[in-house]
Every structure is written in C-alpha cells, then in structure tokens.
N, C-alpha and C positions, 0 to 999 in steps of 0.2 A: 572355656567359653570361646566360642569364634569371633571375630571379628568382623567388623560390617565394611562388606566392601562394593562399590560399583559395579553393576552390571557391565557387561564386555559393551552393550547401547551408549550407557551413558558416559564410557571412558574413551571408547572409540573418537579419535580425528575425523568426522565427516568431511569427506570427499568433494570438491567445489563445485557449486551447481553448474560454472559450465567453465569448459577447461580452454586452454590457453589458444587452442586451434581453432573452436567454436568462437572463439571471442575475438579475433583475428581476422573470420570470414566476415563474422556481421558486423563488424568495424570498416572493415573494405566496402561491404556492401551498402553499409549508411553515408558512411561518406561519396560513392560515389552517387548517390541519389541525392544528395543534399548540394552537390555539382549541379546534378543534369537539371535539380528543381530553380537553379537558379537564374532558367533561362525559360525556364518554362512553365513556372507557376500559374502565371495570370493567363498562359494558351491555355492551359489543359482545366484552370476552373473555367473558363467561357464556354467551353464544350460539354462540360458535364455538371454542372451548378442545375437545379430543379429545385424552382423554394418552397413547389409544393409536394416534393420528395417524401412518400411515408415512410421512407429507412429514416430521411433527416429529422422527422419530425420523433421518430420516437425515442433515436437515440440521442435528440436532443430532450427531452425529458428523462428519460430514464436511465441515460448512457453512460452515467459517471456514478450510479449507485449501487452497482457488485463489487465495484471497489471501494466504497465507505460503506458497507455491512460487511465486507473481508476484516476492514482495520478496525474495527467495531469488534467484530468477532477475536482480533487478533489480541487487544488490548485486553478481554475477559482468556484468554488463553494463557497472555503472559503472566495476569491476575494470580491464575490459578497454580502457576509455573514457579512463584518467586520463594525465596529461600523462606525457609520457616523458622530459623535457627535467629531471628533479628532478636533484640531488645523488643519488650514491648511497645515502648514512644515508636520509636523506629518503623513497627511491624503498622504500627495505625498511622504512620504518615506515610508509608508504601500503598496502602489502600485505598486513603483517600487521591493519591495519586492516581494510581489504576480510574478510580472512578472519575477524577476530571479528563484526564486522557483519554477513555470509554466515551466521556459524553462528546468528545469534541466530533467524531465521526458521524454518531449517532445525528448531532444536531444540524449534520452538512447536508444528512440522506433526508431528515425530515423537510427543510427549509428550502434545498434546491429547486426540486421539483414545486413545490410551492410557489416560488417564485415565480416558476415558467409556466405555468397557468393560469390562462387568461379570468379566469374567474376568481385568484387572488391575485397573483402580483408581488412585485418588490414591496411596493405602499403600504400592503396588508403586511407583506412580515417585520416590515419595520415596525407597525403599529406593535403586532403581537410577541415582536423579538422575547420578549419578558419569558410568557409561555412557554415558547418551543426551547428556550436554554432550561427552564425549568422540566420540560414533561424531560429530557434530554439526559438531565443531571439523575431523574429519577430511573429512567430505564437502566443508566449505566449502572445507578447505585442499585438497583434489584439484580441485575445481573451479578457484579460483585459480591451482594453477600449472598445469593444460591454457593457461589463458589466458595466462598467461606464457608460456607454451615458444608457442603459436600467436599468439600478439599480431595477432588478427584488427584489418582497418579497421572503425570502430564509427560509424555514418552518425551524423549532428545529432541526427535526429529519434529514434533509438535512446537516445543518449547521455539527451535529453531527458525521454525516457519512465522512465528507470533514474530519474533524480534526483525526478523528479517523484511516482514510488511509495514510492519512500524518504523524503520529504520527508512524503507523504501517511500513511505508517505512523507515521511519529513522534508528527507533529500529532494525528493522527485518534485513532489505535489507542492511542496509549502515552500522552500527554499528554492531552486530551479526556475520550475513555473511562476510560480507567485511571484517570484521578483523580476523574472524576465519578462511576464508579462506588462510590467509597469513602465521598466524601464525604454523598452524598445518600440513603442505606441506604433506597432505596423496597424494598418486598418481593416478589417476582415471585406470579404471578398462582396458582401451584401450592399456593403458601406458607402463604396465606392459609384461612382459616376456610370454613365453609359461609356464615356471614353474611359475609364480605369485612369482618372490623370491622379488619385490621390495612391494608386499603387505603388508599391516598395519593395523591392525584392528582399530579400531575409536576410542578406546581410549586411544590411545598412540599418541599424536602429535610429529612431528619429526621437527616442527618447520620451520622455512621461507628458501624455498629449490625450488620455482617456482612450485611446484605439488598442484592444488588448489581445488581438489576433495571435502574434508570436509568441512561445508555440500553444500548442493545444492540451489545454486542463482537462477535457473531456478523456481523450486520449491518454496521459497521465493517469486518471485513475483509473482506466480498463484495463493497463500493463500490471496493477498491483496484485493481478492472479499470478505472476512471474514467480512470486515465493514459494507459491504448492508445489513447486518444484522439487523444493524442501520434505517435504512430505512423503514423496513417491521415491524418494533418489533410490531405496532400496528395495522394491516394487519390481512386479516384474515388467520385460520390456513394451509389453503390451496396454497395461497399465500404466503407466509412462508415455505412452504413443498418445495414447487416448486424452489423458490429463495436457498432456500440450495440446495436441488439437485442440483442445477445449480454450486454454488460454490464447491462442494463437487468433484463433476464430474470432469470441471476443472485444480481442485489440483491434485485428483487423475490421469488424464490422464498425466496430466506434469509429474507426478514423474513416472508413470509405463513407459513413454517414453524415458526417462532418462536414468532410469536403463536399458532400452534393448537395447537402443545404446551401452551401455558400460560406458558413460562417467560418471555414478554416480552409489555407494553403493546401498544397502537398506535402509542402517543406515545415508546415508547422505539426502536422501530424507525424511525420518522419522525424522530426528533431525528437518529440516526446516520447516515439519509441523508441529508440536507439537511445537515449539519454537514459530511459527505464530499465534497458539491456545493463549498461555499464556502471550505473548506479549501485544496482542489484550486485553486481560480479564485487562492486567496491565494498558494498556492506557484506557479504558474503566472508571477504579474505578478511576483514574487521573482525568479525565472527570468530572464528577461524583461530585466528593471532591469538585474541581470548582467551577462546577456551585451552590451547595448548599454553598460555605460559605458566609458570611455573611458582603463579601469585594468583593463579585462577582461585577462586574461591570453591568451596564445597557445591558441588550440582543442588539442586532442588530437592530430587529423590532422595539424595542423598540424608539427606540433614533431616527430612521426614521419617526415612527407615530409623534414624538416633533420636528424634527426639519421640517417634514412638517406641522405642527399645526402653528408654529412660522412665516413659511415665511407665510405663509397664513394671519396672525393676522399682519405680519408688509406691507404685500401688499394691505389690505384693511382696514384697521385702526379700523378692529374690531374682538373680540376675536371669533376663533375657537372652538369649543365641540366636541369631539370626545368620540363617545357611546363604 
C-alpha cells in the first residue's frame, strides 16, 4: 500500500512576496516622501482640494469596498481551507468562527456606503444596526455552509493569499489605522478654516479630540489587493505585470481621490500605503516561519486526501492507495 504524501505545492517554502531589495527601495521612498509631506501638506492640498471632485466623490462612497469583499471573500477561502482532521466540538467552533469573521467584512461593505448617503445617513444605520448585523451574519453563514456541503480542494497558494488578507486587515485596517486614527486627532483638510490656523502637520499628534484625518482608512483598505500577490507569485511575468497594475492602480486612485476631496493629507495617504507595504512583507515572513517549522501541523489537503482514504477503507473493508 502507498503512502499519502504532499504534493511538491503543498510542501514547497513559498518564496516572499517581495524581497529584501524591493523592500529597501520602497522604504527609502516612503520615508523620504513622508519628509518632503511634512513641509508641504497643507501647500499642495490648497492647490489641488476640489470638494466637488467626482473622483472624490465616488471614491469616497465606494472606495474602501474592493477591499471588504477581498476580506469577505478571504474569510470563505480560509473557511474552506481549514484542516479537517479536528475533533468534532472543535470542527463546529472553527465554523462558527469563520462565520463571525465572514460577517464582520460583510457588514462594513453593507453599512459604509450607507452611511455616506445622503438619503440614509449614520442616524438611519444606527436605527437599523440590528438588521444589517443580522442580513451580515446570514450572508456569511450561507456562504460558509455552500463551502461545507462543497468542501472544494483549496491550492497552497489560495490558502495563502486567505490568511495573508486577513492577517493584513487586522494589522493594517483595525489595529494601525483605527488606533491611530483616534489617538492623533489631526483635522482633515475640509475641516479647517480659510486661514488653515487648526492645521497640524503629521507628526505632532494632538491626541483623541474627534479629528480623525491621520492616516487614511479609505487608503488602507484599497492596499488589501497587496495579497493577490500571493496568488500569481508562480504565474507567468506577464500575469504578474498585469495583476499589479491592477493593485497599484487601485491604491493609487483611492488615495489621489482622497486628497482632492479634501478629506485627507498627502502624508496620511502615504503613511497607509507604505504601512500596507511592510505590514504585508511582516505577515508574509509570519507565514513563512509557520509553515516551515518543524511543529507545523498537517496542510489541509493534506488531512482530506486521509480522512478520505479512511472513510473509503472503513466503507469497504479494504485498504485505499492513494498515488
């Protein structure tokens, strides 16, 4: 009888999404822009701020939701990804995990945009918060069990790219931003007087005062396509070429749209990409360290190709080979 062994995919060291020299230049290059912004923030938004900007206007409604249907999607990827070999208790509190993590994306994309139109409002989703955590809970949970009842094969590099945007939401979006936004009360650019007398340049935080300009959320979630990186790394270079463009593009239109509405710096959109770069590369070597040590647990695939080998040999009372 043969033995069940790992595809050369799934045992392979994946290669770091971006290597030591790439991470070097755009380090150089953010820091020195997060210099030049700090002398220059407030000239370059009086010259280019348009508050009836339709780049501003639309990527402030819809400009942070390709990145909460990524982590949306990422969460039913990882879902589908997770070892199978658990205890049952175990296997149904992994699930229902999946399914509150799933809804929490889900219910940022519904309720955002919501909010920022004018014919609901914050007032209306406060009324309706009930609802949209409910319709929220139910999408993730439909999601979820399709993947159950289907228990699709979920490749390395898939698996990969799930944890890596979940990883990069957390860091980035929730810890990062969200706390930095509180603590360092700069005032967005709208906010401010004719003479700019309540401006602050970025690195002086004034601390929690309701002004949540520094850095930019919006921005943060349009870097979370950074993971598809994961996806292509073994793609060819063309396909690669392409799939960045496409991320790059993206990031940059979210933050150039930002800044012309008014409601964000230079420096606050600069901070959140460069912070989304290093983030990334952090959870990346996380990854990484994981999977090679030598207490890694059994892959996914793995433990599926056994535990269907198993029912197979206990349904017909003789042993399975799997090549």
């Amino acid at each position: 009888m043969s033995t069940i062994r790992d595809s050369p995919e799934e045992t392979a060291t994946p290669r770091p999404l971006l290597g030591a020299r790439t991470l070097l230049l755009l380090g150089v290059t953010w820091a020195g822009l997060m210099v030049a912004w700090a002398t220059s923030d407030l000239v370059l938004s009086q010259a280019v701020v348009a508050r009836d900007s339709t780049l501003g206007a639309i990527v402030r409604l819809v400009g942070d939701l390709p990145g909460a249907m990524l982590t949306a999607l990422a969460v039913v990827v990882a879902g589908a990804g997770r070892r199978r070999d658990l205890p049952p208790r175990r296997d149904r509190a992994a699930f229902l995990g999946f399914v509150i993590l799933g809804a929490l994306p889900i219910a940022y994309a519904l309720a955002a945009p919501l909010a920022r139109l004018d014919a609901f409002g914050s007032d209306w989703l406060r009324t309706h918060a009930s609802w949209v955590a409910s319709l929220s809970i139910g999408i993730s949970l439909a999601f979820q069990l399709a993947v159950e009842r289907a228990r699709p094969a979920v490749p390395a590099a898939a698996r990969r790219w799930a944890w890596l945007t979940i990883a990069l939401n957390v860091l980035l979006v929730v810890v990062v931003v969200g706390v930095l936004k509180i603590l360092w009360g700069r005032a967005r650019f709208y906010e401010l007087d004719a003479v700019g007398v309540d401006f602050t340049p970025w690195f002086l935080p004034q601390g929690p005062n309701g002004h949540v300009s520094f850095p930019s959320g919006h921005t943060a979630w349009a870097w979370l396509g950074l993971p598809l990186l994961a996806l292509v790394a073994d793609a060819s270079a063309r396909t690669r070429a392409w799939v960045i463009a496409g991320i790059v593009a993206l990031g940059l239109v979210v933050a150039i749209g930002r800044v012309r509405l008014g409601a964000h710096y230079a420096s606050d959109v600069t901070f959140s990409t460069g912070a989304a770069v290093f983030l990334l590369a952090l959870a990346d070597r996380w990854l990484r360290r994981r999977d090679q040590s030598p207490r890694a647990k059994p892959t996914s695939a793995a433990t599926s190709v056994a535990r269907s080998a198993s029912e197979s040999t206990s349904s017909s009372g003789k042993p399975t080979t799997t090549d």
